[in-house]
C-alpha positions in Angstrom: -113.8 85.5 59.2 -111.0 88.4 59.3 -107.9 87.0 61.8 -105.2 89.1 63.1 -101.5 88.1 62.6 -98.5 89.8 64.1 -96.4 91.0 61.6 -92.8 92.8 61.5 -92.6 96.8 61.9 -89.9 96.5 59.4 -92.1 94.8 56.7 -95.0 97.2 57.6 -92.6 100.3 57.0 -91.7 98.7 53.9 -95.0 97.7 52.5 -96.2 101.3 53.4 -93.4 103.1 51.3 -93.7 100.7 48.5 -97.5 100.6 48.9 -97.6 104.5 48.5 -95.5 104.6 45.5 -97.2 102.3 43.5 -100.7 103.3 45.5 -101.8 100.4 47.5 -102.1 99.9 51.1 -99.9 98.8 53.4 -102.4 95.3 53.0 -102.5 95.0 49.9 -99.1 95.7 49.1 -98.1 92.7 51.5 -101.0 90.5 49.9 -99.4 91.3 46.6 -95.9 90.4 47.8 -97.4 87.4 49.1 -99.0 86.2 45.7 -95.7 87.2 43.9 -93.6 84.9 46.2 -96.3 82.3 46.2 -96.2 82.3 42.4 -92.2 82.2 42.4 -92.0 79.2 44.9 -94.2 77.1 42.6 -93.3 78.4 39.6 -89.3 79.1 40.1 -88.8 78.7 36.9 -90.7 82.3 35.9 -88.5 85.1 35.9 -90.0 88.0 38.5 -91.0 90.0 35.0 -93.1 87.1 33.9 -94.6 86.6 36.6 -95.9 90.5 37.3 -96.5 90.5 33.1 -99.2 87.5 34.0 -100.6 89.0 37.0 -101.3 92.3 35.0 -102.5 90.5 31.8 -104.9 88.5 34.9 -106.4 91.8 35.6 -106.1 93.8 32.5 -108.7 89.9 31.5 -110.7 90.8 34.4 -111.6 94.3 33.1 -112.6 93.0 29.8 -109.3 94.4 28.5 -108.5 92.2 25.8 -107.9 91.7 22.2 -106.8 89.1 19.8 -103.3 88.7 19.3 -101.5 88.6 16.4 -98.9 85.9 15.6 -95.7 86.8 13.1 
């Protein structure tokens, strides 16, 4: 069941310039900052790199994207 929450105009103006440059909605660019800083706060000791490098190796999974990795 969708809720409504009341959010800043200041984060909405954010998340609609960053949203655009890196094309994702205003929504989804706040759900993404959301995950990133949910990550972070149980993880803090991931850099901010790591953590996007997982979340794009999640998805890249999640397409079928994948192949074996060579060690040395």
């Amino acid at each position: 069941m969708p809720r409504s929450i009341k959010l800043s105009d200041e984060l909405i103006t954010a998340a609609t310039a960053t949203g655009k440059a890196l094309h994702r909605s205003p929504p989804r660019q706040i759900e993404y900052w959301a995950r990133i800083g949910k990550i972070a706060e149980e993880n803090p000791d991931l850099s901010l790199g790591l953590v996007r490098d997982i979340l794009i190796s999640q998805e890249e999974a999640a397409a079928g994207d994948v192949t074996d990795y060579e060690f040395g």
